[in-house]
C-alpha positions as CSV (number, residue, x, y, z in Angstrom):
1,X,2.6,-21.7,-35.7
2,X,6.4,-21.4,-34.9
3,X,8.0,-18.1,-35.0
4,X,11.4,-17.2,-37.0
5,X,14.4,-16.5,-35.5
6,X,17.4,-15.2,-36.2
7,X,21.1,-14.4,-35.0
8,X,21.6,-10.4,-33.6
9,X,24.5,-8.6,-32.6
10,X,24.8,-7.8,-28.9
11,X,27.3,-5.0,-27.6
12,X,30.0,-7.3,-26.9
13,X,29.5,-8.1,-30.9
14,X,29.7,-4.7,-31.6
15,X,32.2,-3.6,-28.9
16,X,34.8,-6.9,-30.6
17,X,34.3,-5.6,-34.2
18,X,35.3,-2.1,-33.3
19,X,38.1,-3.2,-31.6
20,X,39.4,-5.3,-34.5
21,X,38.7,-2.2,-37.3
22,X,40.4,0.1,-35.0
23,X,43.4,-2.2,-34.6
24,X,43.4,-2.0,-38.5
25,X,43.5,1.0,-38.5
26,X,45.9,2.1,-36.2
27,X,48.2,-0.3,-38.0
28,X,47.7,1.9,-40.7
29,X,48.0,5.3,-39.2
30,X,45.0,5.9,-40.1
31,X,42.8,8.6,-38.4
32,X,38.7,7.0,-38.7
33,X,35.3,7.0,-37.6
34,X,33.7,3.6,-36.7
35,X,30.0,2.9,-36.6
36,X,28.4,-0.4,-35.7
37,X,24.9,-0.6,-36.6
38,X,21.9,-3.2,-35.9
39,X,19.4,-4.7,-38.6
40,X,17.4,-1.4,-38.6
41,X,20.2,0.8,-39.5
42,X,20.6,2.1,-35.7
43,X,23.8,3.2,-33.7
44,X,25.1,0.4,-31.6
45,X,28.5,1.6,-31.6
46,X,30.5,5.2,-32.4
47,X,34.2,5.7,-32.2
48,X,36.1,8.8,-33.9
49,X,39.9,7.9,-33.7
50,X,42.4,10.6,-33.5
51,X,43.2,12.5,-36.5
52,X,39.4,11.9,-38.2
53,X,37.8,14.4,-39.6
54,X,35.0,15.9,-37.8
55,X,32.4,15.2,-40.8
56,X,33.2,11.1,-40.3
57,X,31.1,11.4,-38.0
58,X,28.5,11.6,-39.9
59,X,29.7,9.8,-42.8
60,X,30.7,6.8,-40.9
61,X,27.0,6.3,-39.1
62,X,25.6,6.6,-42.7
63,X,27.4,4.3,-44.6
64,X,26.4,1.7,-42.2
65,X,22.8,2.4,-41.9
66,X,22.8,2.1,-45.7
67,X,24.6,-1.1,-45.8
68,X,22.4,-2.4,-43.3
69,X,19.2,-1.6,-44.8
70,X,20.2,-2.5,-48.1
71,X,21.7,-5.5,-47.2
72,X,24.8,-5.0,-49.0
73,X,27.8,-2.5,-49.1
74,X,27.4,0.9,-49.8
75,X,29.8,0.7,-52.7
76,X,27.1,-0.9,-54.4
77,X,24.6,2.1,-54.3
78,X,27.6,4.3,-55.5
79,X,28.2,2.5,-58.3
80,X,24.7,3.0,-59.6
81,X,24.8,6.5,-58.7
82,X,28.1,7.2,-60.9
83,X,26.8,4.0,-63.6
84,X,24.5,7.3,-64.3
85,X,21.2,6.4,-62.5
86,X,21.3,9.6,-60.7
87,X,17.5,9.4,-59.7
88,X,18.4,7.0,-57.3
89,X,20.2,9.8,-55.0
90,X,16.2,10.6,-54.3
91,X,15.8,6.8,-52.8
92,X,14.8,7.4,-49.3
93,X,16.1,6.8,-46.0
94,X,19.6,6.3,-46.9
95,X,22.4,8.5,-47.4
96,X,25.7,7.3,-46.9
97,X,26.4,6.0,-50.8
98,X,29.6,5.8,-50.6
99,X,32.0,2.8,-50.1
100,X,33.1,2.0,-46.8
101,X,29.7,0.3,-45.6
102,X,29.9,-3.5,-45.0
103,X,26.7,-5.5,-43.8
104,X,27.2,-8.3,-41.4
105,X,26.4,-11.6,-42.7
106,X,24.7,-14.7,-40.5
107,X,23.1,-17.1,-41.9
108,X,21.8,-15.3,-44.6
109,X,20.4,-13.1,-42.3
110,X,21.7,-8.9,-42.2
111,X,22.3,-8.8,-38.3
112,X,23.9,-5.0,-39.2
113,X,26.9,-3.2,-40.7
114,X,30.4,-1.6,-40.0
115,X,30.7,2.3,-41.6
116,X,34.1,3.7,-41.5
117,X,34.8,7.3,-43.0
118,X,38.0,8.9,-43.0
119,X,40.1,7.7,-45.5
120,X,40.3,6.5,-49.2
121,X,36.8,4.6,-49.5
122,X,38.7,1.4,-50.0
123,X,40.4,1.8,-47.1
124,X,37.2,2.4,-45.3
125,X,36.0,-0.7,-46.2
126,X,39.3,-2.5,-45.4
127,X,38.6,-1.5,-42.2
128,X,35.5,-2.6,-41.9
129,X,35.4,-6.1,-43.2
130,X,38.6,-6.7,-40.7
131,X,36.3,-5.7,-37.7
132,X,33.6,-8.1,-39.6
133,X,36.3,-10.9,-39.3
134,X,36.8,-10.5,-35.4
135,X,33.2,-12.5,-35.1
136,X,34.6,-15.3,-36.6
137,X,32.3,-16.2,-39.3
């Protein structure tokens, strides 16, 4: 029997998508947290900007986690959540609900997600598809 395989981000990956969401934001003025995460929803990458508030922190790391486990941004989980399906604030192991959570794309495959916290949610995840785009896919 052959095994699966599939792509992963390494820490160059996540080192070149930071770089690329903090140039956005920066040309923004824009004071953020950045979180990279792998397939599994865990911290590859943590970067509080000037200016962010302390709590991005947390948001940021979040957001991702729940993109990546979800497969899919964390807008989407939001939108149930205010679409009145409040039950699903009890789904477990995720937290950050809240737009601004991208999951990276390969193949059809989740390899992670960007979470940026800080500003207007859809600047968040302006932010973090542009440090998506620095891979090049």
């Amino acid at each position: 029997m052959a095994l699966q395989s599939k792509p992963y981000l390494t820490h160059d990956d996540a080192r070149r998508i930071a770089a690329a969401a903090e140039a956005e934001a920066r040309a923004h003025q824009w004071g953020v947290t950045i979180a990279v995460v792998d397939d599994g929803g865990h911290l590859l990458w943590l970067q509080r900007l000037d200016g962010a508030p302390p709590v991005s922190a947390h948001i940021a790391p979040a957001k991702a986690h729940t993109a990546a486990l979800g497969r899919r941004e964390s807008k989407v989980y939001e939108e149930i959540i205010n679409g009145g399906r409040t039950a699903f604030l009890s789904a477990p192991a995720i937290e950050g609900m809240l737009e601004g959570g991208v999951p990276v794309m390969v193949q059809g495959h989740c390899i992670g997600a960007v979470g940026v916290s800080g500003v207007k949610s859809t600047e968040d995840a302006q932010i973090a598809r542009a440090g998506i785009a620095a891979l090049g896919m």
